[in-house]
matplotlib code that plots the C-alpha trace (Angstrom):
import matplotlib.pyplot as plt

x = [-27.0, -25.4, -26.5, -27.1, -30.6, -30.2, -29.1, -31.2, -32.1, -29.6, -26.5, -26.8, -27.4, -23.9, -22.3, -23.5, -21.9, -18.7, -18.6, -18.1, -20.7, -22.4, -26.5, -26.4, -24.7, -27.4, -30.1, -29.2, -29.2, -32.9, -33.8, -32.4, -34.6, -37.5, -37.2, -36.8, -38.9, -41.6, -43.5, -44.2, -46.2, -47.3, -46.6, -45.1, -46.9, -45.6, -41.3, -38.8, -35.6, -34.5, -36.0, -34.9, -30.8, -31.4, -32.4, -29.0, -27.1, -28.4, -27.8, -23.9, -23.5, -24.6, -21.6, -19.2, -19.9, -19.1, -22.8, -24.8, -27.5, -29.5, -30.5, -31.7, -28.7, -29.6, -31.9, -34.5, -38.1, -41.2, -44.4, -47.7, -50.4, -52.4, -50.2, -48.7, -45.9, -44.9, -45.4, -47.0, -50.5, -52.2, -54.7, -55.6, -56.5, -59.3, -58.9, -61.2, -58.0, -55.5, -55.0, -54.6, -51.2, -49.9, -47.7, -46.2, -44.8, -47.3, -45.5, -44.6, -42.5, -40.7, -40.1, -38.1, -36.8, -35.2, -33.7, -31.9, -34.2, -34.7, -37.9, -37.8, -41.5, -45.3, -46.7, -50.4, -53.3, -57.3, -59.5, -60.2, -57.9, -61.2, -59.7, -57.7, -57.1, -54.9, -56.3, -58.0, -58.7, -56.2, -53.2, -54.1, -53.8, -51.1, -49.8, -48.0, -44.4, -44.4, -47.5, -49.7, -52.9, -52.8, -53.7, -51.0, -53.5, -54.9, -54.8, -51.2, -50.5, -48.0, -46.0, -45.7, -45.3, -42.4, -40.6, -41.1, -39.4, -36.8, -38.3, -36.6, -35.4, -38.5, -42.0, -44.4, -48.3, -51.5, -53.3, -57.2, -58.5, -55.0, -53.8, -50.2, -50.9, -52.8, -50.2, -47.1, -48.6, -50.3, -46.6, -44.2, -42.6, -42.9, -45.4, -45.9, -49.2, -48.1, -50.5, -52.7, -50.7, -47.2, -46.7, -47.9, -50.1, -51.6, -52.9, -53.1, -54.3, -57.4, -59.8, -60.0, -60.8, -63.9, -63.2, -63.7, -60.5, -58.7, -58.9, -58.1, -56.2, -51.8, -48.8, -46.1, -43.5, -43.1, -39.8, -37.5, -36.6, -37.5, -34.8, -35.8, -39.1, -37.5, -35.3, -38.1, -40.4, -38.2, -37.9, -41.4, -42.5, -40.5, -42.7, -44.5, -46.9, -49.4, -51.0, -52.7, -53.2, -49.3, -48.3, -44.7, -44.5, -41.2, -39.9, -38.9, -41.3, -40.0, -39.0, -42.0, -42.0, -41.5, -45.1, -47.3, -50.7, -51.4, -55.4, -55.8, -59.4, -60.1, -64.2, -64.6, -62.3, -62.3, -58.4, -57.2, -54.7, -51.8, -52.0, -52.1, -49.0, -47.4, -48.9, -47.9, -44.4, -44.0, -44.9, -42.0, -39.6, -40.9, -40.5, -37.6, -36.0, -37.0, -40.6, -44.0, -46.4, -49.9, -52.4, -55.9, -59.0, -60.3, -59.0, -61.0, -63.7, -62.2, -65.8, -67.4, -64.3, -63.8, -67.7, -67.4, -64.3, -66.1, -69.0, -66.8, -64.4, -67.4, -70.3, -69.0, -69.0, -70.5, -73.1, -70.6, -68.2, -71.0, -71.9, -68.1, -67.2, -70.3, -69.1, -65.7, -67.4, -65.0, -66.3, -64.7, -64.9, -68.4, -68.9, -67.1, -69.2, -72.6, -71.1, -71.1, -74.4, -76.3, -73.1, -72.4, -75.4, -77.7, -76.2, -77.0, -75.4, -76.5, -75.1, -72.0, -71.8, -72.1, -69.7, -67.4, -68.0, -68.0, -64.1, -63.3, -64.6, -62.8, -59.3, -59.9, -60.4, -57.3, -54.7, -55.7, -55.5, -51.7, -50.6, -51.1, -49.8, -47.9, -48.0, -50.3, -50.0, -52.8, -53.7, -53.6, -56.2, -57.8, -56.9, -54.1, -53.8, -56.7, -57.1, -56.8, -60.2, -61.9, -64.0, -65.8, -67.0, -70.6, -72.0, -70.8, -67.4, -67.4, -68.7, -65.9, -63.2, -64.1, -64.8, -61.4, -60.3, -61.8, -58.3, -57.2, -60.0, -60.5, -57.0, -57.3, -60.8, -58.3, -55.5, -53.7, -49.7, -49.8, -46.7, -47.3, -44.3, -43.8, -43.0, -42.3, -44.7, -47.3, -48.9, -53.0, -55.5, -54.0, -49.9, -47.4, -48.8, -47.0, -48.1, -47.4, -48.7, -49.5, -48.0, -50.6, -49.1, -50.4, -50.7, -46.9, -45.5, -44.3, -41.0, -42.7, -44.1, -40.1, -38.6, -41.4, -40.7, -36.7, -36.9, -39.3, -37.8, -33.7, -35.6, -36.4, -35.7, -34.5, -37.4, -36.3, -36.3, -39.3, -38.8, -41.8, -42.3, -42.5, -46.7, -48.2]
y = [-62.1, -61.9, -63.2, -60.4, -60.6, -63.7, -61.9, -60.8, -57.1, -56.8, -58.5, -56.4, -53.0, -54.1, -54.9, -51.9, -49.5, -51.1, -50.4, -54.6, -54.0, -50.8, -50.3, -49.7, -54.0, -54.6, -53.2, -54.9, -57.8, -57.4, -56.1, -59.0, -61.6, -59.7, -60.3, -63.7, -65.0, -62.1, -63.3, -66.7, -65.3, -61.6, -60.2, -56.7, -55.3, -51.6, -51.4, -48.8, -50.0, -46.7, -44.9, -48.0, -47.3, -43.7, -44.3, -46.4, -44.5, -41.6, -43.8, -44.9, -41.1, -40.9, -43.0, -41.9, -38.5, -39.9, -39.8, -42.5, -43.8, -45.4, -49.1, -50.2, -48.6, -49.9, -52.7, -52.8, -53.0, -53.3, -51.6, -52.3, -50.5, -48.8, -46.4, -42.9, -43.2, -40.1, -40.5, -43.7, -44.6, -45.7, -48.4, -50.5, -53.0, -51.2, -49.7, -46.8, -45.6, -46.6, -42.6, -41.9, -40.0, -39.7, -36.1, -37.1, -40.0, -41.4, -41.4, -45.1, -44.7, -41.5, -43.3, -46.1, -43.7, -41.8, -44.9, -45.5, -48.1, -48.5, -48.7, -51.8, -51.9, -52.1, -55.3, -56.5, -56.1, -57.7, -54.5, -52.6, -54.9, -56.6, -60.4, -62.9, -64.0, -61.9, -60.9, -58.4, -56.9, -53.8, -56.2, -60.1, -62.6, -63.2, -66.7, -68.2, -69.0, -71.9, -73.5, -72.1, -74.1, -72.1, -68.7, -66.2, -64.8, -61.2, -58.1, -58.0, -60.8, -59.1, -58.4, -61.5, -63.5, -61.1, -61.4, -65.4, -65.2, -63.2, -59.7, -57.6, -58.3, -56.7, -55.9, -53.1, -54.6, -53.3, -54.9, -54.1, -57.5, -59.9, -58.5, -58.5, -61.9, -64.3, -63.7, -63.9, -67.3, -68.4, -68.0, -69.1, -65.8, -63.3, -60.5, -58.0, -56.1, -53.2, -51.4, -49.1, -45.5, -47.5, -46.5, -43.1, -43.4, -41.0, -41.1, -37.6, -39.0, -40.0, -38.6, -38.9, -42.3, -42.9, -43.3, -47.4, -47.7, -45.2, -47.0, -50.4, -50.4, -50.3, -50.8, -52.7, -55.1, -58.8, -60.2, -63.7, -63.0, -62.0, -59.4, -58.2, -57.1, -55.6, -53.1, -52.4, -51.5, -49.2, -47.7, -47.5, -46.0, -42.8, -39.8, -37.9, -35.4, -36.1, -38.8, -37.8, -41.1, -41.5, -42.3, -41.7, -44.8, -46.2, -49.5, -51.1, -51.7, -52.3, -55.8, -58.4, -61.6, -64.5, -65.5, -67.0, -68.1, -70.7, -70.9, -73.8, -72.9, -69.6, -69.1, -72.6, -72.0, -75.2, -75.4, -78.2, -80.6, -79.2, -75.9, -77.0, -79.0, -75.8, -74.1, -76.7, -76.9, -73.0, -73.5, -76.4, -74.0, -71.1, -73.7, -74.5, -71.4, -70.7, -69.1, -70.8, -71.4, -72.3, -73.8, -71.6, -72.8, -68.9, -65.6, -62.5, -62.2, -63.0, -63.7, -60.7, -58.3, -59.9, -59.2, -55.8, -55.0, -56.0, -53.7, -50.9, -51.2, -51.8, -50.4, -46.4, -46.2, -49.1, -48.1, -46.0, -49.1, -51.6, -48.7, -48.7, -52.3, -52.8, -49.7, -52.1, -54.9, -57.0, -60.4, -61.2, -57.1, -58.2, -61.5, -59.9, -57.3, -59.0, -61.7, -59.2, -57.3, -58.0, -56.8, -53.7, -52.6, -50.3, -48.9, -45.9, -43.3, -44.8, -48.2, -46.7, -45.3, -48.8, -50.6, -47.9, -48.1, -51.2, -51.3, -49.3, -52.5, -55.2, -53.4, -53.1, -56.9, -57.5, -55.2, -56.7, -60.1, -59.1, -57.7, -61.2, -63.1, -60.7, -63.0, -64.9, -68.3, -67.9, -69.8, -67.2, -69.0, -72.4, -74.1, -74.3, -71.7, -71.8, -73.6, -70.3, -68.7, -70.5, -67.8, -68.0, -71.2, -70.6, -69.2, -72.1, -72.0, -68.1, -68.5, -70.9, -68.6, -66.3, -68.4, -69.6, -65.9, -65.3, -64.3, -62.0, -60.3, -59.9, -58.4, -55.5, -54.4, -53.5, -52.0, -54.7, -56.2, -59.7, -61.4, -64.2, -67.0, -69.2, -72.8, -74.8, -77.5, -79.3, -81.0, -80.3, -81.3, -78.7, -80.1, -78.8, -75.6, -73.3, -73.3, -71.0, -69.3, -66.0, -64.2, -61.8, -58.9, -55.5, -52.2, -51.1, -54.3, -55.5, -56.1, -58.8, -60.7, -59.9, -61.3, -64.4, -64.8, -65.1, -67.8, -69.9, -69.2, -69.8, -73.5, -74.2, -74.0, -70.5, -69.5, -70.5, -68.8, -70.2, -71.1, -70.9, -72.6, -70.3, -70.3, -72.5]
z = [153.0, 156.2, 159.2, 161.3, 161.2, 163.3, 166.8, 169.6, 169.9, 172.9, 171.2, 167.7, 169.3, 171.9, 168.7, 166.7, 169.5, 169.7, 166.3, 165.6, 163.0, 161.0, 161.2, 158.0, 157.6, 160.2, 158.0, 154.9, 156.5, 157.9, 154.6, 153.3, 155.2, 155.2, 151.2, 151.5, 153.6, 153.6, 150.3, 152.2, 155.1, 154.3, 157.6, 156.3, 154.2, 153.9, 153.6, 152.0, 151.6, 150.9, 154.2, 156.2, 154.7, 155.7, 159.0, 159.8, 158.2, 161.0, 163.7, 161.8, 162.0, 165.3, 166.6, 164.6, 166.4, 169.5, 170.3, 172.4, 169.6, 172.3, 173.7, 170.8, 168.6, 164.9, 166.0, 162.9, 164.2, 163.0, 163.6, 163.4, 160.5, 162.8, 164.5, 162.7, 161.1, 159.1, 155.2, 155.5, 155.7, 159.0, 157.3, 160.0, 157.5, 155.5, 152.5, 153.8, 155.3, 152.1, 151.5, 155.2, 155.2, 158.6, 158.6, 161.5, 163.8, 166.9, 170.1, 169.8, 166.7, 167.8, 171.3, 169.4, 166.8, 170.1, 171.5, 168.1, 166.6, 162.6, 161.5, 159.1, 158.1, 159.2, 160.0, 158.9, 161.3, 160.4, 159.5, 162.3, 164.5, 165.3, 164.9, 166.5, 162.7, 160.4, 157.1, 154.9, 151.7, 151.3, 152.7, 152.4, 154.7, 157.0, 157.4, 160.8, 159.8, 162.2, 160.6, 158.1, 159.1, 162.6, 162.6, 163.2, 165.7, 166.0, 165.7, 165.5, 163.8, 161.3, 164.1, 165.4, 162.6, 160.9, 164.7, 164.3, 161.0, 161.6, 160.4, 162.7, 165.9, 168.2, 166.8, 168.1, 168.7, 170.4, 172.4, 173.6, 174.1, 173.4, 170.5, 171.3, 173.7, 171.8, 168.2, 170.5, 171.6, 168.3, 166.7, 169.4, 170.8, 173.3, 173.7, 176.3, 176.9, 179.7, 182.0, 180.9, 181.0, 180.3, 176.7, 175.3, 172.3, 169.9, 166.5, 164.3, 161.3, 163.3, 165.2, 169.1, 170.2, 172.3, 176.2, 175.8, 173.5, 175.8, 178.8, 177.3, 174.3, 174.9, 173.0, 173.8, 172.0, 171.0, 170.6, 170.5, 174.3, 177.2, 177.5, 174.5, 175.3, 178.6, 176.2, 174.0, 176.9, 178.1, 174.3, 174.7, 177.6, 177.3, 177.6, 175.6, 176.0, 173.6, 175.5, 178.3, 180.1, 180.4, 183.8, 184.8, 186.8, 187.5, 185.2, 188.5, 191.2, 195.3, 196.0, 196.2, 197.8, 195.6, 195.9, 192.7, 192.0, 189.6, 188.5, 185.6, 185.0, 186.6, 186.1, 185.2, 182.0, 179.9, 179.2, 177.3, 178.5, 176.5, 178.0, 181.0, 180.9, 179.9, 182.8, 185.6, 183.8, 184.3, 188.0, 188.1, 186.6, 189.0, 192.6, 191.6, 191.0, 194.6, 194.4, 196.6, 193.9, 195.2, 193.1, 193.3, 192.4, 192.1, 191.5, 191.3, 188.8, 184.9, 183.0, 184.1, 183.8, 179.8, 179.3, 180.9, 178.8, 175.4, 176.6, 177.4, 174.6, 171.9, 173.1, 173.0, 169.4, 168.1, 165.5, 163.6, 163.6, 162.7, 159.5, 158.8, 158.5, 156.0, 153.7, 154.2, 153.1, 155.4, 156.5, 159.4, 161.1, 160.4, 162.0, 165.3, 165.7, 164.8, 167.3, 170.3, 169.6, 172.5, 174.5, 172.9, 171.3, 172.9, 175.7, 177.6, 179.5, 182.9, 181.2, 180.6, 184.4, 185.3, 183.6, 184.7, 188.0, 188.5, 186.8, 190.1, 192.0, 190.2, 189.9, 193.4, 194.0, 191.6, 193.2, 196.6, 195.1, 194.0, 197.6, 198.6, 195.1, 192.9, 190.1, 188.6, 186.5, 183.9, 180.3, 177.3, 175.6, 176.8, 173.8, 171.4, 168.3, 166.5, 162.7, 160.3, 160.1, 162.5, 163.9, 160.1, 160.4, 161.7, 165.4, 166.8, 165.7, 167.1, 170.1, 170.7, 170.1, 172.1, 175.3, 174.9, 174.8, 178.4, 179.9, 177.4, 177.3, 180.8, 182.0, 180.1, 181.9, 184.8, 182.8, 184.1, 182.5, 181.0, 179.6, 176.8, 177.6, 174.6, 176.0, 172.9, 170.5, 171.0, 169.2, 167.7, 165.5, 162.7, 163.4, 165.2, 167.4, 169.8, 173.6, 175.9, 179.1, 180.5, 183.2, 185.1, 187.7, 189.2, 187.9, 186.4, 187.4, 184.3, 186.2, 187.8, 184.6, 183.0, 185.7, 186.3, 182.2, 182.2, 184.7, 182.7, 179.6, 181.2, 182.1, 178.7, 174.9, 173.3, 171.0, 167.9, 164.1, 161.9, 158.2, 156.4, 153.1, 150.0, 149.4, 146.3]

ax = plt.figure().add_subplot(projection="3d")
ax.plot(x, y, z, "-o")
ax.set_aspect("equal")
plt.show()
């Protein structure tokens, strides 16, 4: 097997267009790893070799035409089970949906189809992406390549733990409350949850969502680098008229001072001492690559906006998800809803009203906030990666992983950009554990959180290739 499957996005799709190497050599190759090292960690769960060959050989024929095949020329990608993809099923994790044909592609995989990527295969997801743990009955459990005692974290923990292992060079995740954060973090890479309106989504295999998932829930990628993601996010945010929440918002913002807020414990946030080494090491990195970082003790509401977002994301809806998870019979969908009942259950129309407008009033606070600091330093999660399954383990044991999740939660109440920055190891009670930060900028700023990003990741290590042990 060759080691193609070893280069960044950027360097194979260069060396694909120069004509150095074939798409078709650069899809062997991924095929190649994912067959090696996929059986170990379940993260795909839904490949054809022979669709995969076809696809490159498109993109070979492309070139040889003269044609431009796009920035991501031949790069194999992954995407996640709960978006279209044509002649595939769009499970989500529950074998409700395990017949669910899509007859054709969601915007997201046509967006990187355009820009010349191969799809390699679809990445595992909890049922109804409900989890920061990665498992359930259609699929099986994901494991995290860099230590199978963590979890790979949720909901796209497929895609983060194939990226970590060297399935594909970029992965596609969702995120409505961290899904594309907390994996990124909980398996030692990059993920990039844009603003709401950055990448156009659509499902037709499914029926319209509720107005809670459409204001929160995004696409966007995870990757090995930081200029990575940048390429994939400009894959991704191409236009498409199917979503109507689309925003044609330019990838480059004007020039903002180099300002940036650091908060350790923003809403009295009980972060562990690990993360916050990470966090006052990232604001090292930042000073001294010529940015004023001040240390805040407050930033605009984060509590409230995360309980807000659970309402509004949970409550529209929440019956008919409570009566589909039991007909699932899934454990964990189960425990997360039951956990945020009193949130979500219940609510009225004059409720509603006032959870929505009083989202006008904190994105107003926020974007004010960021005239002043356009970045903000904040933990991903106030502890290290979780112990697999934690959020099982009684009340106590859920309540916890959710206050840890405050910041996650929260950003996406605004439709705001957060960057997950892997920085490293440390060390927990479960090993070895990635440790990262998060990255926090206005409205279609993810400029700002790229750029904030390469400088803290130029300071450190490269993120490097996990090789996880074959299972028992």
């Amino acid at each position: 097997m060759s080691d193609l499957w070893r280069l960044s996005a950027v360097e194979l799709a260069a060396r694909i267009r120069k004509g150095d190497v074939s798409a078709r050599e650069a899809a062997q190759s991924a095929l190649g790893r994912l067959e090696a090292v996929n059986p170990a960690i379940n993260a795909v769960v839904d490949y054809r070799p022979e669709a995969v060959l076809r696809q490159a050989a498109e993109v070979d024929a492309a070139l040889a035409r003269g044609e431009d095949a796009g920035p991501l020329a031949g790069v194999p990608v992954t995407v996640k089970i709960n978006v279209d993809q044509a002649g595939f099923a769009t499970t989500n994790g529950v074998t409700l949906q395990k017949d669910l044909i899509a007859a054709e592609n969601s915007p997201v995989v046509d967006n990187l189809r355009r820009a010349g990527a191969v799809i390699l295969g679809r990445t595992n997801t909890p049922a109804f992406s409900l989890r920061w743990f990665t498992g359930n009955a259609l699929h099986g459990d994901t494991l995290n390549p860099r230590n199978p005692a963590l979890t790979p974290g949720g909901s796209s923990g497929g895609a983060a733990s194939a990226v970590a292992a060297g399935i594909g060079h970029l992965a596609h995740g969702t995120d409505i409350a961290g899904s594309i954060r907390y994996p990124a973090y909980a398996c030692g890479v990059h993920g990039l949850r844009p603003s709401l309106g950055r990448v156009a989504a659509y499902n037709a295999a499914l029926p319209e969502r509720a107005i809670g998932g459409q204001l929160t829930a995004v696409s966007g990628p995870l990757g090995r680098s930081i200029a990575d993601l940048r390429v994939g996010l400009a894959a991704l945010a191409a236009a498409d008229p199917r979503d109507p929440w689309w925003v044609p918002a330019p990838l480059n913002g004007p020039e903002a001072p180099r300002r940036a807020a650091l908060c350790l414990n923003p809403d009295g946030m009980e972060t562990e001492p690990a993360v916050v080494k990470a966090l006052q090491e990232a604001a090292r990195r930042l000073s001294e690559a010529g940015w004023t970082v001040d240390t805040l003790d407050a930033v605009p509401p984060m509590r409230e906006a995360a309980d807000l977002q659970i309402r509004m994301w949970l409550a529209d809806g929440y019956d008919a998800l409570v009566s589909a998870a039991e007909k699932e019979g899934d454990r964990g969908a189960l425990v997360a809803l039951a956990g945020q009942r009193d949130t979500a259950a219940g609510i009225d129309l004059a409720g509603f009203s006032a959870v929505l407008t009083r989202r006008a009033t904190l994105t107003r606070a926020w974007e004010l906030f960021f005239a002043e600091y356009p970045v903000l330093l904040l933990p991903v999660s106030a502890e290290l990666p979780f112990p697999d399954k934690l959020d099982l383990q009684g009340d106590a044991a859920y309540a916890r992983v959710w206050r840890a999740q405050m910041t996650q939660i929260g950003i996406p109440f605004m439709g705001l950009p957060g960057l997950s920055v892997a920085m490293g190891t440390a060390m927990s009670s479960a090993g070895p554990s990635p440790v990262g930060v998060q990255v926090v900028a206005g409205r279609y700023r993810e400029d700002l959180c790229l750029a904030v990003g390469e400088i803290i990741e130029a300071a450190g290590e490269a993120v490097g290739i996990a090789e996880p042990a074959p299972r028992p």
